[in-house]
N, C-alpha and C positions, 0 to 999 in steps of 0.2 A: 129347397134352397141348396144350392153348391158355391164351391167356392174354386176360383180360379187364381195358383199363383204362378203365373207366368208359362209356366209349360204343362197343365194339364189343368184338369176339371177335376173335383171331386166333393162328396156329401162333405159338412161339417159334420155334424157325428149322425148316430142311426135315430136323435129323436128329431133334430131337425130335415132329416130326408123320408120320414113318412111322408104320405100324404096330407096335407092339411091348407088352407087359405093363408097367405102370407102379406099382409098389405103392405108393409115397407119395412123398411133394413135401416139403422142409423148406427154409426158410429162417435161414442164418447170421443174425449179427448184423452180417454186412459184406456185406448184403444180396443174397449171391451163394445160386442156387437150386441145391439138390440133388436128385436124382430115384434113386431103384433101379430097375433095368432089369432085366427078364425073371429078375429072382430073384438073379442072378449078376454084378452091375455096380452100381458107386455111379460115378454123372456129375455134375459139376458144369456147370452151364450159366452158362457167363462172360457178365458185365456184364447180366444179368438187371433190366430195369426201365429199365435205360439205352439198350440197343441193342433194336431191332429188323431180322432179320435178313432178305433174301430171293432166292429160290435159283431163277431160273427156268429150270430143266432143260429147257424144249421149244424157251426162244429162242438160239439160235446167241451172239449178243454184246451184252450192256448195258452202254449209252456213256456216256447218263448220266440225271437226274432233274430235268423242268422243274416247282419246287414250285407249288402253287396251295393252301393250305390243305387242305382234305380231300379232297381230289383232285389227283391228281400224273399226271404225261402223262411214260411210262420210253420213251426214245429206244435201238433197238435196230438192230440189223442187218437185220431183219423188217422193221424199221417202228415205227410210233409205236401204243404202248399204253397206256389209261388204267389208273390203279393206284389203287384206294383202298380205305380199311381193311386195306390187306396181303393186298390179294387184286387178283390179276393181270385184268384186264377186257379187253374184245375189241380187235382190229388195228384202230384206226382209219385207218390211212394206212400201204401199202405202201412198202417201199422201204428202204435204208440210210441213217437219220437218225443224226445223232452229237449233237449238242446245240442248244440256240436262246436267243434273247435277247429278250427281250418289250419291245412298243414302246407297251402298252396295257395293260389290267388282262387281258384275254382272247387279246388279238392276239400274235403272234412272230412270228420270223423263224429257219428253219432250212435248213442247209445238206443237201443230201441227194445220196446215190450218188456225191460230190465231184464230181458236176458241174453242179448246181444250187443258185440261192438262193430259197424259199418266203416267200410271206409268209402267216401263216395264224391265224385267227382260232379260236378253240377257247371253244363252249359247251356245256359238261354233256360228251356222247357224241358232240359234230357238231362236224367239224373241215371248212374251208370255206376253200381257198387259192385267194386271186382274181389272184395274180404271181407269175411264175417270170422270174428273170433266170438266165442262165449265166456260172456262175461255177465254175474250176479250183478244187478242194481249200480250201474254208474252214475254217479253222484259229482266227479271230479275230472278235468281233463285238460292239461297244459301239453302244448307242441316247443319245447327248441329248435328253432331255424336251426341255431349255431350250432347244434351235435346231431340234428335229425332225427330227435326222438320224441315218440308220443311218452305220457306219464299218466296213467288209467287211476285212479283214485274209485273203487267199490267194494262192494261187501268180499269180494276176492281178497281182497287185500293193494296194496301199491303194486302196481304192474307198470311193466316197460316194454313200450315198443319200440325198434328200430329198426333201420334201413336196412345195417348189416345182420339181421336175424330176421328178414320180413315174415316170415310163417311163423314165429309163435309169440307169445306174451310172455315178457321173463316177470318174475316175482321180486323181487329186492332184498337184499341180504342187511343183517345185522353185523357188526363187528368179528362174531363168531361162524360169520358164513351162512347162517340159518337162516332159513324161507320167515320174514315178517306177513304170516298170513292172518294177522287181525283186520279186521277191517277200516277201510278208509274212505273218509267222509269229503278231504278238499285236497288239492295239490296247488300251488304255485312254483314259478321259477322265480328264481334270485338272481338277479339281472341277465333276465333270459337263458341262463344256461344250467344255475344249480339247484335242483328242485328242493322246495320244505312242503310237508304235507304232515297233515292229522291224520294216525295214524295209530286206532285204539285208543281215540279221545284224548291223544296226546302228542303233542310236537314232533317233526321229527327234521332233522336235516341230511343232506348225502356227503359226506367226506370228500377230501380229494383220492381216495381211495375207490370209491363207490359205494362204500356202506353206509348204511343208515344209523346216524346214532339220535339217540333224545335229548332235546333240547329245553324243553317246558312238560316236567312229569304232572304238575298241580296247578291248577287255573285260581283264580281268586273265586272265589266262592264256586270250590270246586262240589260241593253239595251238588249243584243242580247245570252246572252249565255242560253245555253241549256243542260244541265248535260244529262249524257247518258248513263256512266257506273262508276262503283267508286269500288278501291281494299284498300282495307288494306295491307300495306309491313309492320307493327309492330303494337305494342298496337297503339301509339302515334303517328303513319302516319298512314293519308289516301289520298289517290291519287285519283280525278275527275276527268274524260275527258268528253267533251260535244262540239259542235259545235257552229257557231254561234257566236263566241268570238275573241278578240285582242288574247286572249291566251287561246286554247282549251286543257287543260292541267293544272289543280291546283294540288297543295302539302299541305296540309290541317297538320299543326303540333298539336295533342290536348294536355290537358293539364286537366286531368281528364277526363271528360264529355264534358267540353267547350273546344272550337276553341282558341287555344290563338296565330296564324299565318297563315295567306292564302299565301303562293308564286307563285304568277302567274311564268310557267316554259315559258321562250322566244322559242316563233315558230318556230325558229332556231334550238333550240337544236333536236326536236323530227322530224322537217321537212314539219308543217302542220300548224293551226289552227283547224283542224278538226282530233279530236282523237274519234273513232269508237268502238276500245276495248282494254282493258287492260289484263295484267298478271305478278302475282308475283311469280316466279319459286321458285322450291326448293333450290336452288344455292343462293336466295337473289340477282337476278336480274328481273329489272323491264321491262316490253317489252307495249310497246307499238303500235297501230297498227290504220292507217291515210290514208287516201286517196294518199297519196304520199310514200308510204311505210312502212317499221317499223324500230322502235328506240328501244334501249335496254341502260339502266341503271344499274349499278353494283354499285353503291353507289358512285364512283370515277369519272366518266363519262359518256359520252353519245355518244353515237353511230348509225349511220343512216344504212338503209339497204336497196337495193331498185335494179331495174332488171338488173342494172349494177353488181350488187355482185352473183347473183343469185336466186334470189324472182321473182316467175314464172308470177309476175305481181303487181303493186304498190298500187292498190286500196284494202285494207284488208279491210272485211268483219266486222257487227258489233257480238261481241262473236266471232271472226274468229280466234283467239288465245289459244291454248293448248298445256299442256305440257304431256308428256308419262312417263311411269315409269322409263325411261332409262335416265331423264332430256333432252331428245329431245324435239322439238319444232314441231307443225304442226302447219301452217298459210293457212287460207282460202281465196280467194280474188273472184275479178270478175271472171278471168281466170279459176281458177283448185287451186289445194294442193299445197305448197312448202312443203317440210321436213327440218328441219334445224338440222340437225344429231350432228353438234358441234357447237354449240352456243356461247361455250367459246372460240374458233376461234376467234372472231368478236373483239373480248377486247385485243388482242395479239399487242403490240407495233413492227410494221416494221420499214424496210427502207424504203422508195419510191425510191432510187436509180435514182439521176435525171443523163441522160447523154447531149451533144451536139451530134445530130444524123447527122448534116448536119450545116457545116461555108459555105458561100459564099460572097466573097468580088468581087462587082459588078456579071459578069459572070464565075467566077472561084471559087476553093477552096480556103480559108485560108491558105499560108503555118504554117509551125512553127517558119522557122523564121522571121525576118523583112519583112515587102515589100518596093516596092518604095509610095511615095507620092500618093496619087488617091482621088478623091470626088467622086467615086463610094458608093453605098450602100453597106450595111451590112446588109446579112440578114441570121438569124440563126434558125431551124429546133431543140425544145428541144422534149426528149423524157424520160421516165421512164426502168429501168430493171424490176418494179416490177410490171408483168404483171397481177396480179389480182387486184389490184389499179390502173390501168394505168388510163382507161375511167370515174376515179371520179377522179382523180387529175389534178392541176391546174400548174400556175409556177409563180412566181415573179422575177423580175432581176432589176440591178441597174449599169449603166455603169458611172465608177467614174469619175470626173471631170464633168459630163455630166449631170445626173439624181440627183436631190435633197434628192427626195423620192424613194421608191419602186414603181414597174410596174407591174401589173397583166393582164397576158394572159393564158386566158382558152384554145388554137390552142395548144400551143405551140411555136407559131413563134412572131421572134422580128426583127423588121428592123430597121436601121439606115439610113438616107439618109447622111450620112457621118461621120466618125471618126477622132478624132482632131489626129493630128499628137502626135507622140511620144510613150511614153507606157501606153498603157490603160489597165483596167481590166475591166472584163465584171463578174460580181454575179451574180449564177440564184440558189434559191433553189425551190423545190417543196412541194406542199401543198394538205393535203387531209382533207376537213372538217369533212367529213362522219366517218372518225377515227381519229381525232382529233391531223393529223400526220403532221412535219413540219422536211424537211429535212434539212441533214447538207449543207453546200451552195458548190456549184462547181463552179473554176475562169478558166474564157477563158482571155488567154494574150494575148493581140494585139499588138505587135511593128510594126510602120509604120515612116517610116522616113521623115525628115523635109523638106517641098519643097524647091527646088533649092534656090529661091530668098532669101528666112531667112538665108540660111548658112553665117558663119564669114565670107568667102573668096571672098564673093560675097558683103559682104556688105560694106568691107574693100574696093573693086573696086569701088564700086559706090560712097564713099568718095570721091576716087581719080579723079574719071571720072566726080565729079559732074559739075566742070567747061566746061568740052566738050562736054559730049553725055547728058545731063539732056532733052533733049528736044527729044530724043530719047527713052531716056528710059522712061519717062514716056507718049510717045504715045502709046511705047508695054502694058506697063503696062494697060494704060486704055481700050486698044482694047481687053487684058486678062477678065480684070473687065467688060466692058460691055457685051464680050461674058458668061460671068460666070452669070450677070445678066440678060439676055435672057433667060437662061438655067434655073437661077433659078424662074423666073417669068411665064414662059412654066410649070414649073412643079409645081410653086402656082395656076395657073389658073386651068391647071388639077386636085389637089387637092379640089381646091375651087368648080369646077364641080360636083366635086364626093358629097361633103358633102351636097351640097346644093341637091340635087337626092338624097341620104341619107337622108336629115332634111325633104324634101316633102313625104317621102314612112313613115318616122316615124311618121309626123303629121298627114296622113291618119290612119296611125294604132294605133294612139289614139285616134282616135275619132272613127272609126267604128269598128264595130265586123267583122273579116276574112271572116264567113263562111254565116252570115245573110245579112252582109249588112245593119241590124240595127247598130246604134247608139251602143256602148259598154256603160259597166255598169259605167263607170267614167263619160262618156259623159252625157250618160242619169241623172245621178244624176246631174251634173251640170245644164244644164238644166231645172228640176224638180226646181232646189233653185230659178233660174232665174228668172222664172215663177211664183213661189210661194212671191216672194220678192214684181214681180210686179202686184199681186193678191192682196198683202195686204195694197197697199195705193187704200185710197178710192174715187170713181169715181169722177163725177162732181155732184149727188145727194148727197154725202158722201156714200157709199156703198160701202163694199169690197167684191169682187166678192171671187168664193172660185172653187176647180178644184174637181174630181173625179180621183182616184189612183186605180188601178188593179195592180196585181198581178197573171200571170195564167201561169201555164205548163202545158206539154202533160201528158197526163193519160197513166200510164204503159210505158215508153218511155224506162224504163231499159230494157223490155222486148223485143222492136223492136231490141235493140244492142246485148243483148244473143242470139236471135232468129235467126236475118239474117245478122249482124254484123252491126260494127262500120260506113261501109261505107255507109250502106243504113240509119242508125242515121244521119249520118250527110246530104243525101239526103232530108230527111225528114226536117232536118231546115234548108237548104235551101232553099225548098219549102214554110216554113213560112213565112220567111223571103221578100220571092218575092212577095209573096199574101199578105202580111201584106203591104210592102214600095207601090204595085197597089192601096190598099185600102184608105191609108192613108192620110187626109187630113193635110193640110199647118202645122193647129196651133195644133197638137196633137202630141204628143210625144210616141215614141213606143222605144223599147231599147233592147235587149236581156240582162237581167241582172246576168244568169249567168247558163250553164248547160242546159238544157230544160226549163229553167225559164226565163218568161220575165216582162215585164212594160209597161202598160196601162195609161196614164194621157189625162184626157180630161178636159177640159172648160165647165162651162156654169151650169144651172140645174141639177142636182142631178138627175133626174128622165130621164132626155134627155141623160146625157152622159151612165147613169145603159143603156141603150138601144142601145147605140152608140156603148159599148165595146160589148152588147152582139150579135150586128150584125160582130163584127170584128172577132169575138171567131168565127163564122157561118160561116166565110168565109174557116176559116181553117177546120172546121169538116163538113160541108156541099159536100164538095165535096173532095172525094178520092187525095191522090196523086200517081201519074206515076214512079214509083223508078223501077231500074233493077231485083227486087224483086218481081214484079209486082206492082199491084193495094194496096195502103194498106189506111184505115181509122185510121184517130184519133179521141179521145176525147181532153175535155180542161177541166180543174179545174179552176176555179178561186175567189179571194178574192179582196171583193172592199172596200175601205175607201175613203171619205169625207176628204177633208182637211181641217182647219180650221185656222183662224188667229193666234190665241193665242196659237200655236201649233207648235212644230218643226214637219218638211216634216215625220222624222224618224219616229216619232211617229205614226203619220198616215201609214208608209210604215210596220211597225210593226203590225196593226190593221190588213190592210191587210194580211199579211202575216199567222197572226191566222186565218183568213179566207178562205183562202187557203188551212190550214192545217186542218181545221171543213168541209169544203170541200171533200177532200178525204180521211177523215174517214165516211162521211155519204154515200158515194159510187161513186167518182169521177164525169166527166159531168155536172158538175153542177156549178153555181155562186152562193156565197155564201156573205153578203153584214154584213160589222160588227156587231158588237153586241152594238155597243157606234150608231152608225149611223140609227141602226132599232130605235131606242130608240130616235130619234128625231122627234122633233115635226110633221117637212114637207117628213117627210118617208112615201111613200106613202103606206096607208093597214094600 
């Protein structure tokens, strides 16, 4: 199947241009595309007309998308490739390109193999780079028209380039005239002309002098956060996203020069704690892009987007955000390209149209009108008309007399184990967070009539009767009652079964990781304090013993999951995971604590446990693992810290963690032990 809009042909995504039998194409009225497949499958194809999707199977890793109108240049692992009409065009330029910034309608500048900066002109199919400067790890790059200068944000630190110094890369001075050679993670400009950049995790802006002074030394929950990319939407906003944090996502309000507001934005809104990259369109909308998908901003609201809508995959790329000259959107991720062709789609208030798709009272339908009396269940089947919201929408109900509060159900379905007699209404409306949409409520009427025994006529007889039949009627009655009470005690025990098998599968699954069979990262920190609590009263000589903390992942693990996929990844930690819990002694804690990362804690000497974790790292890269992939080797990074009395565990887990991360920038394979810990007395060397 392809699709034609107006000036070209091209697949919908890579699952509907396989091969396969297509017997006909229908379009909703909520302009989502339906297809029958090979006789035996009804598909819906999400966000049809809005997204365009693209899947390039033979290239290792797409970074991101430098737009040019109808012609776009996709920056891969490969190398640079021209793309247009949704069709993938030859290797222009070898090599591991990540992203670029244009300094000209033709010309950029791209960072490449992270250890070069290009400056390169690009027309049609001929790409013609006449400079290369050497530059560590470019992360960051803003061009001012207005003064003609490039502003290099990498592990070098903030660099400048200009027209009037074209042969070299200046460095940027501080107040006191000294080279800021910390490294720098993002740069922007302030209304195109005065740059602010992160610069050694911390703010910084340039003077009318030229110097760089700091602006934000301390982040809000500066523990853990880590700035990553940062956009200006006006003189007086600037927007951080960084990782690492309660809220990865600041709103920065200034007030001349100075900060005179930080608003941490809630995780909720955008979907993540981990914001990757930013972008501020021409439209004055803000887009945001997170391991869980992308959020967009129009100053009004907020909006999520993710592979339910159409986003060819949720984990965006970091720089994986650009806009075209037509105000289209290209989003880079793990997977391949989205195109997001109408972005201002996304901001559009719907209906969610909630229906009842299915009543059933006990084993029948619901008529319309009354029924007789029954303590049969109530179970009802809800559903949406508005099929491109359906799979993020939710539903709440309230059955009156009944429910105090509202009910939320994510299925769809609501049971009752019985409704009271008489007339009831049942409320259900539907709920979409993602578009911030709450529908109007839909009433299911229940009339169910009163059992026999409450009717007047009947009660009137039992007056009359109470001097003759009393010992009659209430042996029926109690034989009613205790049958009713069997029946309901049968179906308490049964419930009680289920939950209690529910409460045992959930207390396993919080305390161990699914797929390692380690400990999970809640457990393992619990743990960690446990230990660390009963570390620090001191023995029977008074001495407080102290533990050894690691911190180590696989080396290149992203590349095992691009390469031969997600299953042989998860193969792979499995495998850890079995060789770790074989090796593992009683009193040592091991945890997967999140992703390919995990958690080392050991007892005793400093210099015994450095040897104890680095035979357990040995176990894992010493010997191949067996995956359907074949034979494959790892490496291990890892970061150690000492714990100390006087110390929260965090802090220590922190030490680590920069250790880890000095780790593989020195070249993976390697343990790497802190810099607070070499620095003690009993280090050995």
């Amino acid at each position: 199947m392809r699709s034609f809009n107006g000036s070209y042909w091209s697949f919908l995504n890579y699952d509907l241009s396989r091969e396969q039998d297509l017997f006909f194409a229908f379009v909703d009225r909520n302009n989502q595309l339906w297809t029958e497949q090979d006789s035996v499958e009804l598909d819906k194809m999400v966000g049809w007309g809005d997204w365009e999707n693209f899947d390039p199977h033979n290239i290792r890793s797409v970074w991101s998308v430098l737009p040019n109108g109808a012609e776009q240049v996709i920056f891969t692992g490969q190398g640079l490739y021209s793309f247009s009409r949704h069709v993938l065009g030859k290797q222009i330029k070898n090599g591991n390109y990540f992203f670029a910034e244009r300094d000209g309608q033709n010309a950029f500048w791209a960072p490449v193999d992270d250890k070069a900066l290009l400056h390169c002109i690009h027309i049609k199919n001929d790409l013609t780079c006449d400079r290369s400067f050497a530059v560590e790890r470019v992360t960051g790059l803003a061009f001012s028209a207005k003064t003609s200068t490039l502003w290099i944000a990498s592990d070098d630190g903030l660099l400048r380039w200009s027209k009037d110094r074209p042969e070299h890369l200046m460095p940027v001075l501080d107040t006191h005239g000294t080279s800021l050679k910390m490294a720098s993670t993002a740069v922007a400009l302030r209304e195109g002309r005065v740059p602010w950049a992160i610069i050694g995790n911390m703010l910084y802006r340039q003077d009318q002098n030229g110097y760089f002074l700091p602006v934000v030394t301390h982040w809000p929950n500066a523990l853990a956060f880590m700035p990553l990319v940062i956009r200006f939407s006006s003189k007086n906003d600037l927007w951080i996203g960084g990782v690492r944090a309660r809220n990865g996502l600041l709103h920065l309000r200034l007030d001349g020069d100075r900060v005179a507001k930080i608003d941490q934005v809630d995780p909720a809104l955008v979907g993540s704690e981990l914001v990757f990259s930013l972008l501020w369109d021409t439209r004055h909308r803000l887009w945001v892009g997170t391991e869980n998908g992308l959020a967009g901003f129009d100053g009004h609201q907020w909006i999520r987007v993710t592979k339910d809508d159409g986003l060819i995959s949720a984990n965006i790329n970091q720089q994986g955000l650009s806009e075209d000259q037509d105000g289209t959107i290209w989003i880079t991720t793990s997977r391949g390209v989205s195109h997001l062709m109408h972005p201002e789609h996304l901001f559009l208030k719907q209906n969610l149209n909630p229906v009842f798709v299915k009543v059933m009272l006990g084993e029948r339908l619901l008529p319309e009108k009354a029924v007789s009396y029954t303590r049969d269940p109530l179970m009802i089947t809800l559903g949406t008309l508005n099929t491109a919201l359906a799979s993020t929408s939710y539903y709440r109900y309230r059955l009156d007399g009944v429910d105090q509060n509202w009910i939320t159900t994510t299925t769809g379905e609501i049971r009752y184990n019985f409704v009271p007699p008489g007339h009831s209404r049942l409320i259900v409306q539907a709920l979409n967070d993602n578009r911030n949409l709450v529908s109007d409520p839909i009433v299911l009427e229940i009339r169910m009539e009163r059992p026999w025994w409450s009717n007047w006529p009947l009660i009137a007889l039992y007056i009359l009767s109470v001097v003759g039949l009393p010992y009659t009627l209430n042996k029926l009655r109690f034989r009613y009652l205790m049958k009713r009470q069997r029946r309901l005690e049968a179906l308490v025990e049964e419930r009680t079964m289920e939950m209690r098998a529910a409460q045992a599968a959930l207390e396993q699954q919080a305390r161990q990781d699914g797929l390692t069979k380690l400990m999970n990262r809640r457990t393992a920190e619990a743990s960690v304090k446990r230990l660390l609590e009963k570390l620090s009263r001191p023995d029977d000589l008074g001495i407080m013993q102290s533990a050894t903390l690691a911190l180590f992942d696989i080396d290149y693990f992203k590349s095992i999951n691009d390469r031969f996929g997600h299953a042989i990844g998860d193969e792979i930690l499995t495998g850890i995971g079995a060789r770790l819990l074989q090796a593992k002694r009683q009193e040592e804690i091991i945890g997967r604590y999140g992703g390919e990362e995990f958690l080392i804690v050991v007892q005793g000497d400093f210099v015994e446990a450095k040897a104890r974790i680095t035979a357990l790292l040995a176990v894992l890269s010493d010997v191949p693992f067996e995956t359907k992939a074949g034979t494959l080797s790892i490496g291990c990074s890892a970061g150690i810290a000492r714990t100390r009395p006087e110390e929260a565990w965090e802090d220590a887990l922190e030490r680590a963690d920069q250790a880890l991360y000095k780790a593989k920038i020195e070249g993976r394979s390697r343990i790497i032990v802190s810099e607070r810990d070499q620095d003690d007395e009993d280090y050995p060397g």
